[in-house]
DSSP file (Angstrom, degrees, kcal/mol; ACC not computed):
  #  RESIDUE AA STRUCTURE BP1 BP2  ACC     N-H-->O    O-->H-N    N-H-->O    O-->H-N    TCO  KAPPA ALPHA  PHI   PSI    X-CA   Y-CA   Z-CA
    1    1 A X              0   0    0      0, 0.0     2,-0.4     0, 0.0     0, 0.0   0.000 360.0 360.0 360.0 132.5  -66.5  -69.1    0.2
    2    2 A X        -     0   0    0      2,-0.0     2,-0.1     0, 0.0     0, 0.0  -0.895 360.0-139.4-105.7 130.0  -69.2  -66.8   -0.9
    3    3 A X        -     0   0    0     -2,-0.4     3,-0.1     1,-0.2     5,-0.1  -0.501  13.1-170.8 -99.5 155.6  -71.1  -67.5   -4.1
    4    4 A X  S    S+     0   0    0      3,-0.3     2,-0.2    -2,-0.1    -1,-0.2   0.540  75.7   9.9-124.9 -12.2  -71.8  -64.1   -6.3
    5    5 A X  S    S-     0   0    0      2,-0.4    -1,-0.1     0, 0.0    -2,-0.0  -0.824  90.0 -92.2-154.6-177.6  -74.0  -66.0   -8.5
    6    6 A X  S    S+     0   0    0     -2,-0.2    -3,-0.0    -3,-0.1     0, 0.0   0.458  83.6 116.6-106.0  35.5  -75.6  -69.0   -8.9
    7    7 A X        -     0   0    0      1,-0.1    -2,-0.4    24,-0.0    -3,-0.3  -0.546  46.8-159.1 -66.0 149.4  -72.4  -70.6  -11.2
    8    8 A X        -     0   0    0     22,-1.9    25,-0.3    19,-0.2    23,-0.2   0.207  18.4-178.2-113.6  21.6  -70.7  -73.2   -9.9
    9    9 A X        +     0   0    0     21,-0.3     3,-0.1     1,-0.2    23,-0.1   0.549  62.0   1.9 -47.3 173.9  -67.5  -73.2  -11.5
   10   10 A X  S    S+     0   0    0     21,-0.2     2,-0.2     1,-0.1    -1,-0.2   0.823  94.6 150.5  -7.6  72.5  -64.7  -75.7  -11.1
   11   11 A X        -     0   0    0     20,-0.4    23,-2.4     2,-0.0     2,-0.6  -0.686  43.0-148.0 -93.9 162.7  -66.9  -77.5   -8.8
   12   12 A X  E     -a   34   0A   0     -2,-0.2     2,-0.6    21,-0.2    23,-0.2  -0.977  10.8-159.7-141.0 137.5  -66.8  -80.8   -8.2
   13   13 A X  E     -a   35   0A   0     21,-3.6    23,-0.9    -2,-0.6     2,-0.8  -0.809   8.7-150.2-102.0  86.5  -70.3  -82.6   -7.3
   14   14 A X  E     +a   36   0A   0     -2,-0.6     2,-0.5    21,-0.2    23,-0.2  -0.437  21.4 172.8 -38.5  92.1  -70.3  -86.2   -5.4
   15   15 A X  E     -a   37   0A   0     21,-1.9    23,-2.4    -2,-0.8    24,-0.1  -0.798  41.3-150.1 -99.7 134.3  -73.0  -88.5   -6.0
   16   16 A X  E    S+     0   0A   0     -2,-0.5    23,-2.4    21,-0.2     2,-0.4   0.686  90.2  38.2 -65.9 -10.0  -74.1  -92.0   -5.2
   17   17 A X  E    S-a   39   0A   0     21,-0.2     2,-0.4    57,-0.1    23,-0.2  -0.896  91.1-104.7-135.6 146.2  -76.3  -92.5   -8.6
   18   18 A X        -     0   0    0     21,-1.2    28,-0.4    -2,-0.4    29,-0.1  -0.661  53.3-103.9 -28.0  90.1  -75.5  -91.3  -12.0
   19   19 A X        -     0   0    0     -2,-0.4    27,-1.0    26,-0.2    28,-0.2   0.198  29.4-131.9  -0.5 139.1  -77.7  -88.5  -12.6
   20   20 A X     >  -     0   0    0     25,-0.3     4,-2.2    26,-0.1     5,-0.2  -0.444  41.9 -80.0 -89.4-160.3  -80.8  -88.2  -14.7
   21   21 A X  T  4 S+     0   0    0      1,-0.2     4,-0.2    23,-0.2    -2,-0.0   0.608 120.3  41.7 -73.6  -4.0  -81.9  -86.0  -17.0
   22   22 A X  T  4 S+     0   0    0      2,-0.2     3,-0.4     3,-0.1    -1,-0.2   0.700 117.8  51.2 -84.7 -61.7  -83.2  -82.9  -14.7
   23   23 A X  T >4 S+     0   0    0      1,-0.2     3,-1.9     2,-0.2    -2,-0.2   0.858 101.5  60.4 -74.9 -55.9  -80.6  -83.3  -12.8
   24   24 A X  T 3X S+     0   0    0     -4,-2.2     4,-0.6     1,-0.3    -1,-0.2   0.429 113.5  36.8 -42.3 -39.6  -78.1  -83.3  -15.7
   25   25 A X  T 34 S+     0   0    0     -3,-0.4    -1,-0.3     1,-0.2    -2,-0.2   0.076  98.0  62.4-143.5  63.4  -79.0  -80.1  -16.6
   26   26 A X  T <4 S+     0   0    0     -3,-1.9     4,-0.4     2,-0.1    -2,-0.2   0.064 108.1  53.2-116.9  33.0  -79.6  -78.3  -14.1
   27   27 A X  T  >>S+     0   0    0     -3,-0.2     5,-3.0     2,-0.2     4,-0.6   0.502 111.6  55.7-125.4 -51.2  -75.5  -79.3  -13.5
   28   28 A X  T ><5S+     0   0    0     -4,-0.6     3,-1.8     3,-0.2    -3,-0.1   0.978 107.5  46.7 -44.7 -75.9  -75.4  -77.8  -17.3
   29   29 A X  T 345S+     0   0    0      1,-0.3    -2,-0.2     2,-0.1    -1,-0.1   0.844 108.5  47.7 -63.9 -36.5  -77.0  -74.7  -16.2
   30   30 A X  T 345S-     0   0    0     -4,-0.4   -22,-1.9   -23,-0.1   -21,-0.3   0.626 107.0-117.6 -73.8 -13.3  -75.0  -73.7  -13.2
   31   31 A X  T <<5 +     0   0    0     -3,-1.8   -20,-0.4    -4,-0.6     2,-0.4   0.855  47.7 179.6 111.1  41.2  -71.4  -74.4  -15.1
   32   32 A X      < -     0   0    0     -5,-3.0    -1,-0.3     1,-0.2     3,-0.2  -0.620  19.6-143.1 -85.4 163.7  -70.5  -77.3  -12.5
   33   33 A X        -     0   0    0     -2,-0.4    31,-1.7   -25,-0.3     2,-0.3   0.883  62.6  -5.6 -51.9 -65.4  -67.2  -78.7  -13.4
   34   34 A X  E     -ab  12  64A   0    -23,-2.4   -21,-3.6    29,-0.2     2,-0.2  -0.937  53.3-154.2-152.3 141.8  -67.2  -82.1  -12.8
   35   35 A X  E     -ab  13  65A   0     29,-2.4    31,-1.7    -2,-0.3     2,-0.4  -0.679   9.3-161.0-101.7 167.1  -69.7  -84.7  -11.2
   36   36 A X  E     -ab  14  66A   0    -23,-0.9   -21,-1.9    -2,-0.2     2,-0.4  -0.948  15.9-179.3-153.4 106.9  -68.3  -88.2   -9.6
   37   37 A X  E     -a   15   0A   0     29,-2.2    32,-2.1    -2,-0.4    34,-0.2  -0.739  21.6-156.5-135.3 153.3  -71.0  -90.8   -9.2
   38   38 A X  E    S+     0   0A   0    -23,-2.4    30,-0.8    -2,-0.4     2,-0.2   0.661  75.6  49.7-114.1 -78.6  -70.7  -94.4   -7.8
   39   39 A X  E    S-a   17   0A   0    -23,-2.4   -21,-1.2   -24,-0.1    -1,-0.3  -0.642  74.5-134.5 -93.5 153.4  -73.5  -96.4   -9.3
   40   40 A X        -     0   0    0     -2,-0.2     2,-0.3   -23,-0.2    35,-0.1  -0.268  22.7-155.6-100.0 143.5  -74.4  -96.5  -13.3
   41   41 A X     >  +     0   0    0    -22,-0.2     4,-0.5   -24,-0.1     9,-0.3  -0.967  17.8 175.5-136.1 127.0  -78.3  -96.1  -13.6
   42   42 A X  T  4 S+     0   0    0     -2,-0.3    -1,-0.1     2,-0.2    -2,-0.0   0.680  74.8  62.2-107.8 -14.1  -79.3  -97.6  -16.7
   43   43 A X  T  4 S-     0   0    0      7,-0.1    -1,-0.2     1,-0.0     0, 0.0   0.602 133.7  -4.0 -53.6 -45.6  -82.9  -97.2  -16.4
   44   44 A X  T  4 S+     0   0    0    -26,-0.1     2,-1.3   -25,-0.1    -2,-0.2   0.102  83.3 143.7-152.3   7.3  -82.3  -93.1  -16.3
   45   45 A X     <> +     0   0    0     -4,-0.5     5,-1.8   -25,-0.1     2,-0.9  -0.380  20.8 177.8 -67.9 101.1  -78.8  -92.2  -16.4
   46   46 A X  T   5S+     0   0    0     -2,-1.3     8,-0.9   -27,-1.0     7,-0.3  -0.197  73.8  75.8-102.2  46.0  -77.8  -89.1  -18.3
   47   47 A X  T   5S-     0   0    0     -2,-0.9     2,-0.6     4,-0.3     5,-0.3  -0.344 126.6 -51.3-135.8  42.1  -74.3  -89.3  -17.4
   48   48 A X  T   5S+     0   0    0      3,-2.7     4,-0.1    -3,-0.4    -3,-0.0  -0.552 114.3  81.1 109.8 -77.2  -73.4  -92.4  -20.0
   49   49 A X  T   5S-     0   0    0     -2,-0.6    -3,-0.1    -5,-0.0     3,-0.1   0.593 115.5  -4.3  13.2 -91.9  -75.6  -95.0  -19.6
   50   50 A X  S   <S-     0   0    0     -5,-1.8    -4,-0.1     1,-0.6     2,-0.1   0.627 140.8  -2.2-113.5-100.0  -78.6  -94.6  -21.1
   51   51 A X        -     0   0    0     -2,-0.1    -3,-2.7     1,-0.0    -1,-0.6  -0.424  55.5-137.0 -79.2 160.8  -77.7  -91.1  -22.3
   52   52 A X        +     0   0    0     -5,-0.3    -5,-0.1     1,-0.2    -6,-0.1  -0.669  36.9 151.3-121.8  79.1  -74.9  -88.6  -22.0
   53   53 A X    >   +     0   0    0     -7,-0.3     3,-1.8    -2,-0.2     6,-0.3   0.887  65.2  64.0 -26.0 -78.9  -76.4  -85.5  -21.4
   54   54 A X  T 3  S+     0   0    0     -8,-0.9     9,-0.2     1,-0.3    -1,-0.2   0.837 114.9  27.8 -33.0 -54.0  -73.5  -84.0  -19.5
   55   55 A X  T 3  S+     0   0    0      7,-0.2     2,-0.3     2,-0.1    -1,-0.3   0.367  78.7 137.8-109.3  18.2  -70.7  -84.0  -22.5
   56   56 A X    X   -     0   0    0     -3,-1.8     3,-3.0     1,-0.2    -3,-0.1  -0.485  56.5-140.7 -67.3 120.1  -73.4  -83.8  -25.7
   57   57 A X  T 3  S+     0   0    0     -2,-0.3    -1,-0.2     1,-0.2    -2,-0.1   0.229  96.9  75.7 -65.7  19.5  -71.3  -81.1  -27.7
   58   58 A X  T 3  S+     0   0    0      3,-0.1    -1,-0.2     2,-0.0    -2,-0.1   0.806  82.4  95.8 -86.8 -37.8  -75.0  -79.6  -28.5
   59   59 A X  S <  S-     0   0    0     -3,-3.0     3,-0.1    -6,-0.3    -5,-0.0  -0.059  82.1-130.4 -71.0 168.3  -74.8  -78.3  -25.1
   60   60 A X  S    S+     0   0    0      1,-0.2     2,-0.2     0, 0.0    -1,-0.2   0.124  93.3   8.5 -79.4  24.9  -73.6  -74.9  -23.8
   61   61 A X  S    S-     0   0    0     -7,-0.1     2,-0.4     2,-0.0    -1,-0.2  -0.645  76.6-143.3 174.6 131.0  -71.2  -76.1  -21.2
   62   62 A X        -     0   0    0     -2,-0.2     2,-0.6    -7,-0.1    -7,-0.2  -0.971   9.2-140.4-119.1 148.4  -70.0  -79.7  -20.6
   63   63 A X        -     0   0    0     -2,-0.4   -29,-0.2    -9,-0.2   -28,-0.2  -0.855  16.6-117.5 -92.0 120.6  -69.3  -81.4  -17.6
   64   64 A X  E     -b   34   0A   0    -31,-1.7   -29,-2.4    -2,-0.6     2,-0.4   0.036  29.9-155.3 -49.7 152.0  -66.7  -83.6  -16.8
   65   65 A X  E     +b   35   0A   0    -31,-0.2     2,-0.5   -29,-0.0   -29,-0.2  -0.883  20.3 174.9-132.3 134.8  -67.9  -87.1  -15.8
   66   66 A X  E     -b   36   0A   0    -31,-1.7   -29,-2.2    -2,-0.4     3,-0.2  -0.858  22.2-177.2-143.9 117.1  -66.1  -89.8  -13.5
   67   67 A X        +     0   0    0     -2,-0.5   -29,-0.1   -31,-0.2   -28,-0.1  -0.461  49.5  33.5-107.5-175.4  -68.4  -92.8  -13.0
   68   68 A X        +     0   0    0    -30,-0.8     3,-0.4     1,-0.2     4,-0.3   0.471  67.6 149.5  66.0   5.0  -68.1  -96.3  -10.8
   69   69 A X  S    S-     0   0    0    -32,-2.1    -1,-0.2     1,-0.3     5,-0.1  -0.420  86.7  -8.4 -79.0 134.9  -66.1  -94.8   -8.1
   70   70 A X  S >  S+     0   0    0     -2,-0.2     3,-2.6     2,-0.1     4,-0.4   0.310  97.7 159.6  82.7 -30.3  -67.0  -96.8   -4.9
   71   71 A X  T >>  +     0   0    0     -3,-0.4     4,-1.6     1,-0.3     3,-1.1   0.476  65.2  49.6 -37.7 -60.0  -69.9  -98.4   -7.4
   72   72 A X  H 3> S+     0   0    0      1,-0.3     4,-0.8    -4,-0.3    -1,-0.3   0.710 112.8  41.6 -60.9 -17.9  -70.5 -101.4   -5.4
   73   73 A X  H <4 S+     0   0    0     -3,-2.6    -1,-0.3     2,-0.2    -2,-0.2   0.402 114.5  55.8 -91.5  -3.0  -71.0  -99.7   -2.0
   74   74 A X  H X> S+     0   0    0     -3,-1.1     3,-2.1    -4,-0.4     4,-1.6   0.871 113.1  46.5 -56.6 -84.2  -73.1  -96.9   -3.8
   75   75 A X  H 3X S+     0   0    0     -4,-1.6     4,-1.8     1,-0.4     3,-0.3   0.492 113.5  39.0 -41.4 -49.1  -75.0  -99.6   -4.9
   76   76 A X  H 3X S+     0   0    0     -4,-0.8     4,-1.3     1,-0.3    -1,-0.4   0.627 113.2  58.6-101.0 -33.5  -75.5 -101.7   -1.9
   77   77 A X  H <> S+     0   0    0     -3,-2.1     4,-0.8     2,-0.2    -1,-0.3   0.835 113.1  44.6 -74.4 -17.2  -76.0  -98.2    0.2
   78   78 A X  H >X S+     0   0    0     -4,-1.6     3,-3.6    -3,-0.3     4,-0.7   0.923 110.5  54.2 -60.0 -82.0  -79.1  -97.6   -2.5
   79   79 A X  H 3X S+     0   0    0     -4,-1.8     4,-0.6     1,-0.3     3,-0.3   0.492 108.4  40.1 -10.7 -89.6  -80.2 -100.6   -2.2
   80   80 A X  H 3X S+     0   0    0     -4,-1.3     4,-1.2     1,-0.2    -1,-0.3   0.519 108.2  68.6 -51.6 -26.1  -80.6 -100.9    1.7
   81   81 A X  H XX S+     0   0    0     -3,-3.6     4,-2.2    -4,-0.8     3,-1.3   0.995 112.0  32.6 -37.9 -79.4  -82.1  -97.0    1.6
   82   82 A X  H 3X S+     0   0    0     -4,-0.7     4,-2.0    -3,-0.3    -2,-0.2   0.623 110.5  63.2 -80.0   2.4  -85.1  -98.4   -0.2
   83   83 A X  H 3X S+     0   0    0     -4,-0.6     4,-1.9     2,-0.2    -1,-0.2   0.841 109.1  39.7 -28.5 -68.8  -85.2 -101.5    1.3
   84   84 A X  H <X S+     0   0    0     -3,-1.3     4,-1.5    -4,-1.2    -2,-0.2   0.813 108.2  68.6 -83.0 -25.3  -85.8 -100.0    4.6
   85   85 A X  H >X S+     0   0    0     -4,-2.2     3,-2.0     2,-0.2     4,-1.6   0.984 106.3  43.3 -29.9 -88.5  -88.2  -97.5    2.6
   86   86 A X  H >X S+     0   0    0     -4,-2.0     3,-1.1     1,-0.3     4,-0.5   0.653 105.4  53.0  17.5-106.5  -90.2 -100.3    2.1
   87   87 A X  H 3X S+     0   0    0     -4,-1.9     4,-0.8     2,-0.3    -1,-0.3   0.583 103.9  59.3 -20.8 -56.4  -90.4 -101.9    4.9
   88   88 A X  H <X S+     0   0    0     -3,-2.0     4,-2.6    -4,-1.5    -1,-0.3   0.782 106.8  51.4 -51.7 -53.2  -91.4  -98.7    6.6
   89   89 A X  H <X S+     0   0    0     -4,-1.6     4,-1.5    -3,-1.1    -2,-0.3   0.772 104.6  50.0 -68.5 -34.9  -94.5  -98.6    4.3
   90   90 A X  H  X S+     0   0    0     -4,-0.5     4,-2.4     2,-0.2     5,-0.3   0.578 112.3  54.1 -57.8 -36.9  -95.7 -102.0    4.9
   91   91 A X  H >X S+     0   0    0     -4,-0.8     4,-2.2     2,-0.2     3,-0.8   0.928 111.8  44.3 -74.7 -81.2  -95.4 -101.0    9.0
   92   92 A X  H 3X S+     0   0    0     -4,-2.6     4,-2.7     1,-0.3    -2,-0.2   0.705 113.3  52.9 -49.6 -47.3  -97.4  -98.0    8.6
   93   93 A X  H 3X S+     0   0    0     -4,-1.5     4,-1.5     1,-0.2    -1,-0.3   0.812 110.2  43.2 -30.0 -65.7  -99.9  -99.8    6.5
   94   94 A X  H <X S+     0   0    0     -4,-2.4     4,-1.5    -3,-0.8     5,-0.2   0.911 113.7  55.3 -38.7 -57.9 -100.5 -102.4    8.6
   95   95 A X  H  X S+     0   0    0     -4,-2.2     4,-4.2    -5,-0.3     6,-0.3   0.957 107.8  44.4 -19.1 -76.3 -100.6  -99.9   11.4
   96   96 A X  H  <>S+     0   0    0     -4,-2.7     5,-2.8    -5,-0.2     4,-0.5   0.893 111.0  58.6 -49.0 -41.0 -103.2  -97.8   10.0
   97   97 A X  H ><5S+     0   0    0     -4,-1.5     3,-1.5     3,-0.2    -2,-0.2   0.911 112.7  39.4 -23.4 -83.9 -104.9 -101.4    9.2
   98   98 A X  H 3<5S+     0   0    0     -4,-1.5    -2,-0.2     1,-0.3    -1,-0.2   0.918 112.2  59.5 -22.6 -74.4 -104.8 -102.3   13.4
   99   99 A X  T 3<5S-     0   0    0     -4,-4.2    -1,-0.3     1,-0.2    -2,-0.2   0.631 109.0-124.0 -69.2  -5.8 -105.8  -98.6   14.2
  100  100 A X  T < 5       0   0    0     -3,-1.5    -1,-0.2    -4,-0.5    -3,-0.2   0.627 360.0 360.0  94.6  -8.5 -109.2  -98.8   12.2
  101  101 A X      <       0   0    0     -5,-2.8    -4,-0.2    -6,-0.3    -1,-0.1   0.679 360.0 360.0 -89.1 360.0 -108.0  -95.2    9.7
């Protein structure tokens, strides 16, 4: 499929987090269809959460929203992302520590 613009109509976007707001509309601005999230972010979510960005009748174009799919293995796949994030920083730190930089 070849795109003529940068719409995305009746797309459908998969994510592991809810959108925020940035995210949310720049989803707005390309016309996608519908997004599919696994975990609720309540901290920043502009797909229901904290806000709903996506279906505010203010906007020029709303996108359908289907949240929680999968939501506990989203979650637990976050989770262990920054987990190992961490982890990774604490290595190099110490590292750098050892090596005198």
């Amino acid at each position: 499929m070849v795109l003529q613009n940068y719409r995305l109509l009746d797309t459908t976007l998969y994510v592991t987090l809810e959108p925020c707001v940035m995210c949310s509309g720049a989803m707005i601005h390309s016309r996608i269809g519908t997004v599919v999230y696994g975990a609720s972010d309540e901290k920043t979510g502009a797909a229901g959460s904290l806000l709903d960005v996506l279906r505010h009748p203010g906007m020029n174009h709303q996108v359908n929203v289907m949240g929680g799919v999968l939501a506990p293995a989203c979650s637990e796949m976050l989770s262990e992302f920054f987990r190992m994030r961490r982890q990774q920083k604490k290595r190099q730190k110490a590292e750098s520590k050892l090596s005198g930089e």
